[in-house]
C-alpha positions as CSV (number, residue, x, y, z in Angstrom):
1,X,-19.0,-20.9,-8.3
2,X,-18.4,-20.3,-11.8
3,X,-21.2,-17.5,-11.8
4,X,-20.3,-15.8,-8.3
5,X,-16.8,-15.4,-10.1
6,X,-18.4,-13.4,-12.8
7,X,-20.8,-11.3,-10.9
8,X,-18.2,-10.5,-8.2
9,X,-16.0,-9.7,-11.4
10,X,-18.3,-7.4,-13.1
11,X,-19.0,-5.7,-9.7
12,X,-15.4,-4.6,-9.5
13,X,-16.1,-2.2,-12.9
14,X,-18.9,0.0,-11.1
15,X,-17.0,-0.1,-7.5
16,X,-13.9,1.1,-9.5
17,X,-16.1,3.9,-11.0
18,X,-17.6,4.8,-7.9
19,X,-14.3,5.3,-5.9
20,X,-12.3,7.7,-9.0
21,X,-15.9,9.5,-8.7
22,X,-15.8,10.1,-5.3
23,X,-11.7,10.9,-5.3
24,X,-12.1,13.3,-8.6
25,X,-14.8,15.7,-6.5
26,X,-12.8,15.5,-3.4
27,X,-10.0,16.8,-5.5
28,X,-11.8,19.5,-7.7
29,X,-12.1,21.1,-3.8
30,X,-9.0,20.3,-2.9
31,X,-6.4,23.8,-2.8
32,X,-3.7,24.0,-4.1
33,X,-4.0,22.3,-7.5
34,X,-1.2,21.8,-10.2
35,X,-1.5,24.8,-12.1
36,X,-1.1,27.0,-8.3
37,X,1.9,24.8,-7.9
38,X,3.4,25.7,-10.8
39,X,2.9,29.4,-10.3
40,X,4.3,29.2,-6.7
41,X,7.3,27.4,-8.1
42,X,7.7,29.9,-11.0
43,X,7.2,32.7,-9.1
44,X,9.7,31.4,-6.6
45,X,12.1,31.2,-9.5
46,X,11.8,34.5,-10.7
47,X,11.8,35.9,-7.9
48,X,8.7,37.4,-8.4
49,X,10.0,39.8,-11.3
50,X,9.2,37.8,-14.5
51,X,8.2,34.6,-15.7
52,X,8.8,32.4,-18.6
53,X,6.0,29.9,-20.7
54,X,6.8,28.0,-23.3
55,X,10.1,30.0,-24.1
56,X,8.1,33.6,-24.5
57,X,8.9,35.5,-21.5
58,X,5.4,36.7,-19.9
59,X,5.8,39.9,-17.7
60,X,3.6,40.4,-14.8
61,X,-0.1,42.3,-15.7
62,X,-0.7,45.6,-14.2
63,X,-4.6,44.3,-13.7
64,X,-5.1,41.5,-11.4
65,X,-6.2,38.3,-12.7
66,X,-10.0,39.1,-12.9
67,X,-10.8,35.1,-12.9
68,X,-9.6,34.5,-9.3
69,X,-9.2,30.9,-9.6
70,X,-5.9,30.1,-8.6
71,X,-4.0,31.7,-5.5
72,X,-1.0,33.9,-6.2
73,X,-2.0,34.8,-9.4
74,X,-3.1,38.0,-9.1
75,X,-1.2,40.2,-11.7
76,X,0.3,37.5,-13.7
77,X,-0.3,38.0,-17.4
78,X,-3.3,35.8,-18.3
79,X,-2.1,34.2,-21.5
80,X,0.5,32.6,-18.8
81,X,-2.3,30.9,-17.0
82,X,-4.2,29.8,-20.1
83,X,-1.0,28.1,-20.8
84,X,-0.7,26.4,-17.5
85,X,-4.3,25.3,-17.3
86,X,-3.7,23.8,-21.4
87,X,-0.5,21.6,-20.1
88,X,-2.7,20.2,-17.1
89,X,-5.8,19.9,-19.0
90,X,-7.8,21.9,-16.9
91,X,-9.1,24.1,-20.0
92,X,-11.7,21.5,-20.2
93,X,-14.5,21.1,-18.5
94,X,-14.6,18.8,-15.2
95,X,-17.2,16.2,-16.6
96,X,-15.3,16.0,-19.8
97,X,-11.7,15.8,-18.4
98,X,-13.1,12.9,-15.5
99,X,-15.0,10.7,-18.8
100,X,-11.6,11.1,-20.9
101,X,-9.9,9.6,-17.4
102,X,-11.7,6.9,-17.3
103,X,-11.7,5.7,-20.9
104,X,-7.8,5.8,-20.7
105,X,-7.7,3.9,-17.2
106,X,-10.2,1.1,-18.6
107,X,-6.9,1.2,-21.7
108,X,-4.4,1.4,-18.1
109,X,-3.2,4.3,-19.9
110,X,-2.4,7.0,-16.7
111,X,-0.9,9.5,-18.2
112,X,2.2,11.1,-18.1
113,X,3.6,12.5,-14.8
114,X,2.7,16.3,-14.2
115,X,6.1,17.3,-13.1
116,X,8.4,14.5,-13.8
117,X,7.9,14.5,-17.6
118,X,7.8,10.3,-17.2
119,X,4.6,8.2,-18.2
120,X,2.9,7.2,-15.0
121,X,3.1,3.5,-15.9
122,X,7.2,3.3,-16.3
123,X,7.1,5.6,-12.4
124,X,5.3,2.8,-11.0
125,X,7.4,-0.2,-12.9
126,X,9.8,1.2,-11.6
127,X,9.3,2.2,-7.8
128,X,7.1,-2.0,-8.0
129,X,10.7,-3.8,-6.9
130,X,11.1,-2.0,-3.4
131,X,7.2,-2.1,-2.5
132,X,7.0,-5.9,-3.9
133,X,10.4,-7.0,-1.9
134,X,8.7,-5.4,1.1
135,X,5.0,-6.1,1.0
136,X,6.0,-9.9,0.0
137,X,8.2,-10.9,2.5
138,X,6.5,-8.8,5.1
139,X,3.2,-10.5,4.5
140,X,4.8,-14.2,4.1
141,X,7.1,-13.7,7.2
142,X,3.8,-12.6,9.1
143,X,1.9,-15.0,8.5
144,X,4.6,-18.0,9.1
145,X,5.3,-16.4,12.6
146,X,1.4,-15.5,13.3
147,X,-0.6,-18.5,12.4
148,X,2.0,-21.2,14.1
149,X,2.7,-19.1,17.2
150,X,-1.5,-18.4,17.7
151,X,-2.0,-22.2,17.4
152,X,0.8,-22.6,19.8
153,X,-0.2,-20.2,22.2
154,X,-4.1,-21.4,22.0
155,X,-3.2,-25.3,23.0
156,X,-0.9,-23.9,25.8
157,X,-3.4,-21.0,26.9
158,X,-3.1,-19.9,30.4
159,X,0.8,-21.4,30.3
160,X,3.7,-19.3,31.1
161,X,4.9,-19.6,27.2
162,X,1.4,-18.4,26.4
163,X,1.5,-15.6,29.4
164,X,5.4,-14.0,28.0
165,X,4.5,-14.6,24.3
166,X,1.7,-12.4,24.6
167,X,3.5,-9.9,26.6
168,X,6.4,-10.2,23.2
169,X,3.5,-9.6,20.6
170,X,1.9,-6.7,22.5
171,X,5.0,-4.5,22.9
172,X,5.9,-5.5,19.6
173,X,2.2,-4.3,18.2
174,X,2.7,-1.0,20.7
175,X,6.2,0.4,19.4
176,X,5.6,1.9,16.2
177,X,7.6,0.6,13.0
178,X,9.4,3.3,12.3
179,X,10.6,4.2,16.0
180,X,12.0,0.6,16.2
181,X,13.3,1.0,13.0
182,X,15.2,4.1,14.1
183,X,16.7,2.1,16.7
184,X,17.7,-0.4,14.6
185,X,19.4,2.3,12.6
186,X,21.1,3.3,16.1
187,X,22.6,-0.2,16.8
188,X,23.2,-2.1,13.2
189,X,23.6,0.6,10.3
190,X,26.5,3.1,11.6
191,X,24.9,4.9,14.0
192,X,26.3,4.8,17.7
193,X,27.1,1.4,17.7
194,X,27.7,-1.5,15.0
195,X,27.8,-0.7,11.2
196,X,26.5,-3.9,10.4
197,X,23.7,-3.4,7.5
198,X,23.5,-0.7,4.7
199,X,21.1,2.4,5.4
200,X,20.5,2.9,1.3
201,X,18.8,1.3,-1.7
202,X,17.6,-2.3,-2.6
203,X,20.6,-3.4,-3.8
204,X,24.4,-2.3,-3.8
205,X,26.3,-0.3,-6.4
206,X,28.1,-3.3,-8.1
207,X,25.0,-5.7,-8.1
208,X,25.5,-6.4,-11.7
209,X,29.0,-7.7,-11.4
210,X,28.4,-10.3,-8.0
211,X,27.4,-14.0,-9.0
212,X,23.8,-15.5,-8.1
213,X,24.6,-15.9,-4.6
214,X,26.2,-13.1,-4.1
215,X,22.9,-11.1,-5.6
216,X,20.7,-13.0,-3.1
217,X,23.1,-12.3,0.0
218,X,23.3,-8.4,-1.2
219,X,19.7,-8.1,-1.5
220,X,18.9,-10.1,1.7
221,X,21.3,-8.1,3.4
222,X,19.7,-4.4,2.4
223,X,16.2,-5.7,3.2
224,X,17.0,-6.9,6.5
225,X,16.6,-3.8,9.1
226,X,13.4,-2.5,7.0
227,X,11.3,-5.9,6.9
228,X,12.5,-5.8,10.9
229,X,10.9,-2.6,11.3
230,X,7.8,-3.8,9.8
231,X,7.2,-7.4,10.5
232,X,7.8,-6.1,14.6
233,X,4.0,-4.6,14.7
234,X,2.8,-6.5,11.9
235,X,2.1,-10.1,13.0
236,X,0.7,-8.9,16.7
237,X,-2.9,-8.9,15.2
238,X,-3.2,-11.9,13.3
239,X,-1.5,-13.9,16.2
240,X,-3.8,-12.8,18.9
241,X,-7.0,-13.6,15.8
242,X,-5.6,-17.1,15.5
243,X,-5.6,-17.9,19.0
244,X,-8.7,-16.4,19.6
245,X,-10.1,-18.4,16.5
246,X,-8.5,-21.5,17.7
247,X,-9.7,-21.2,21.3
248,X,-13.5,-21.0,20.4
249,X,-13.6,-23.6,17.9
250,X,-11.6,-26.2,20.6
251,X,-14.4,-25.8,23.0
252,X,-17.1,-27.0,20.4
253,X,-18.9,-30.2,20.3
254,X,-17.6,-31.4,17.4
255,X,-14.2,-31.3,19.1
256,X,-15.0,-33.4,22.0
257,X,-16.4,-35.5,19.8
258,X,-13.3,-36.2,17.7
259,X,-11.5,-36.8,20.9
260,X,-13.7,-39.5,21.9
261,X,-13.4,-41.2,18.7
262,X,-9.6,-41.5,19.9
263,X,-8.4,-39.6,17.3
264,X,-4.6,-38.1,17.8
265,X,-4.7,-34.3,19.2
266,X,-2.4,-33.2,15.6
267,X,-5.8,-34.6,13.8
268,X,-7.9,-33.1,15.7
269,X,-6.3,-29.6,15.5
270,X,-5.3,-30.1,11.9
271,X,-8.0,-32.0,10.1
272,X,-11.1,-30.3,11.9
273,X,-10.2,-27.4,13.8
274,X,-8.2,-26.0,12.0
275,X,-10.2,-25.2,8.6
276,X,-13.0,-23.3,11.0
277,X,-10.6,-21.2,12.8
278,X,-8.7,-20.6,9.7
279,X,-11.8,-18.6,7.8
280,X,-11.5,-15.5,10.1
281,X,-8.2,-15.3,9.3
282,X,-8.5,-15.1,6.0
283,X,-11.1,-12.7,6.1
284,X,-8.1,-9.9,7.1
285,X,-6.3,-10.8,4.5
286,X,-7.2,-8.6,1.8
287,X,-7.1,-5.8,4.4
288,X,-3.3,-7.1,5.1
289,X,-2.3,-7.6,1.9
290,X,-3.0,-3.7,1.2
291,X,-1.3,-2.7,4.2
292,X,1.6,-4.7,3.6
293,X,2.1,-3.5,-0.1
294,X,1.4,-0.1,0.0
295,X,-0.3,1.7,2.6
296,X,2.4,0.7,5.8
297,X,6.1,1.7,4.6
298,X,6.4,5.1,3.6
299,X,7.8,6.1,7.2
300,X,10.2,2.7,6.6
301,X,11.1,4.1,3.0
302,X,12.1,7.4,3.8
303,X,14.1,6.2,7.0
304,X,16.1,3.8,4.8
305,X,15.9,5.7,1.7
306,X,14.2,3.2,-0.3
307,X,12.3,4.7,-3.4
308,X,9.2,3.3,-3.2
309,X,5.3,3.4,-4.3
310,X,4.7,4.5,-0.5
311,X,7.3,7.3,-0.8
312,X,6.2,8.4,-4.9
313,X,2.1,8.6,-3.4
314,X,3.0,10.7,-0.9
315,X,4.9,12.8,-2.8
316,X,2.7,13.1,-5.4
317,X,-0.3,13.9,-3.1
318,X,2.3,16.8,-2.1
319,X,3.2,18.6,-5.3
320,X,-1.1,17.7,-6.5
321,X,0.2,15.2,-9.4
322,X,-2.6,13.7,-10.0
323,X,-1.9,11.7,-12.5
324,X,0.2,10.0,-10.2
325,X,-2.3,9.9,-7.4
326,X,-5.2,8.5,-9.3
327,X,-2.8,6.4,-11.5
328,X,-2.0,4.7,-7.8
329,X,-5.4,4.7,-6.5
330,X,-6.6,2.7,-9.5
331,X,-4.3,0.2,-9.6
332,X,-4.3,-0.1,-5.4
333,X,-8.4,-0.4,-5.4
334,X,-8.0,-2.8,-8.4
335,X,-5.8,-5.2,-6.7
336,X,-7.6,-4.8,-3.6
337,X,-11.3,-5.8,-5.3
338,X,-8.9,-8.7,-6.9
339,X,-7.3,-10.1,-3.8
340,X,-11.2,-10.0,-2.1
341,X,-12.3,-12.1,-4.6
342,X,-9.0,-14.4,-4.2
343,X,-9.8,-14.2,0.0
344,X,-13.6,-15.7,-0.9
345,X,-11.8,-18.6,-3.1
346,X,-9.5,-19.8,-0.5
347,X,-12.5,-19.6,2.1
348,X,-14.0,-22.5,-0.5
349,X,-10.6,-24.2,-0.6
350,X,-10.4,-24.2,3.2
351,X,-14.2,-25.6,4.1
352,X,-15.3,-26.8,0.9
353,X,-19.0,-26.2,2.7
354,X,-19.0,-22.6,2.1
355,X,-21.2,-22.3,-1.1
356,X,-21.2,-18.7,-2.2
357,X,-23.4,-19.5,-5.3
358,X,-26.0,-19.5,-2.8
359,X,-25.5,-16.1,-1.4
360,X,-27.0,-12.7,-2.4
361,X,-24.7,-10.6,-4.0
């Protein structure tokens, strides 16, 4: 095991390599760019009359930008752009600036921020508590109500519990998050109804002052109607899985055989059937840890104005700051590689049979 470990391990450093190669072309395509930004923005500012780098007003040029590079800036003075394309880095070639990327990300130094003048390290530190409080419990809650409600629903299959559970998971899984969390908003945070529940932030204004308890009630209170809005489609898929799982593996041999040793139906379900039906499971969880973490509540952010990773990706893909949206990208594929790895441990831990050591890599 010791050796799979370290392959899979060194595997993550050419997989990491491969996916910031792929994302860095994509990008060098992609309109739009910083340094256009910035000239839309400065232009906007100006009103189109003059513009300012670097505290030397630059007038518009009579001639036309003869590089044509960059949208919108035709007639701008071209010691302006040179300027621009310095404070981005984009004076330097593409191979060079994409080698000098990825000898600072092996160092997990990302940069600072193209427009928010803030390292992209301290931006994510700081957006981590709302995306950890949401991906954690989100994930945990799910899989407390999934795995014990699909063994419950696979020992009573065909029974009416089983019959109006599934039609519960299966509205659930079909009303997006964000329209239920909408009408959670409607009924319990001041809309037409109760003003039960606060519609803003982690935490409330005076957090510092309340006692221990009091920080735990204030914090379980704000999180309430958004891990709602996503635990209501989230758990519909690994329920129906762990049903299914369980269903196939109680019609084996192996089972009958238990049974006729007279061994008690909780040993039976618990001691053999459940570390086989268990392994598919697990094989989604990677898969849902990302979606839980990072990838499923940017809607859910915006509509309770939590500041998020979700909400600082998106916004960052908008304004092109890609420090921000590589910074993100590496970190996300990292953990995801990580938690993979993790998944193939706990397969061992479950069935002790699984022996990956003698598996291609």
């Amino acid at each position: 095991m010791a050796a799979y470990i370290l392959r899979r391990l060194l595997l993550i450093i050419p997989t990491l390599l491969g996916i910031l190669l792929l994302s860095f072309i994509i990008v060098q395509f992609a309109p739009g760019g910083p340094v256009e930004q910035m000239i839309a923005d400065l232009t906007d500012q100006n009103g189109g009359d003059r513009l300012s780098g670097g505290g030397n007003e630059l007038s518009f040029n009579e001639a036309s930008d003869s590089s044509g590079r960059y949208r919108g800036a035709q007639g701008l003075d071209p010691e302006l752009i040179a300027k621009l394309e310095k404070q981005f880095g984009f004076d330097k070639p593409a191979w060079q600036r994409f080698g000098e990327m990825v000898w600072n990300y092996a160092r997990f130094d990302f940069g600072q921020s193209f427009f928010r003048d803030e390292s992209v390290v301290n931006l994510i530190v700081e957006k981590l508590p709302v995306s950890i409080s949401l991906g954690v419990w989100v994930l945990l809650l799910s899989y407390a109500i999934s795995i014990p409600l699909g063994i419950r629903k696979a020992v009573s299959d065909g029974s009416s519990f089983d019959v109006w559970t599934s039609g519960v998971v299966i509205i659930g899984y079909a009303v997006p998050g964000f329209l239920f969390g909408i009408l959670l908003v409607v009924l319990f945070a001041g809309g037409s109804f109760l003003d039960w529940f606060p519609l803003r932030g982690l935490t409330s204004d005076n957090f510092d002052q309340m006692s221990i308890g009091g920080k735990i009630v204030d914090y379980i209170w704000h999180l309430t109607l958004p891990i709602s809005a996503l635990l209501i489609s989230s758990f519909a898929t690994t329920t129906l899985l762990t049903k299914n799982s369980f269903i196939d593996e109680i019609k084996k041999q192996y089972v009958v055989t238990a049974r006729a040793k007279g061994l008690t139906e909780h040993r039976v379900l618990y001691g053999h059937v459940f570390r086989n039906a268990m392994l598919i499971v697990i094989a989604g969880f990677p898969a849902a840890f990302i979606s839980a973490f990072f990838t499923g509540s940017l809607l859910i952010e915006n509509l309770f104005s939590l500041d998020g990773l979700g909400r600082m990706g998106y916004e960052a893909i908008i304004k092109r700051d890609y420090p921000i949206v590589f910074g993100t990208l590496y970190i996300f594929s990292l953990l995801g590689l990580v938690v993979g790895l993790l998944s193939d441990l706990i397969y061992t831990w479950v069935d002790p049979r699984i022996d990956f050591e003698k598996r291609e890599v």
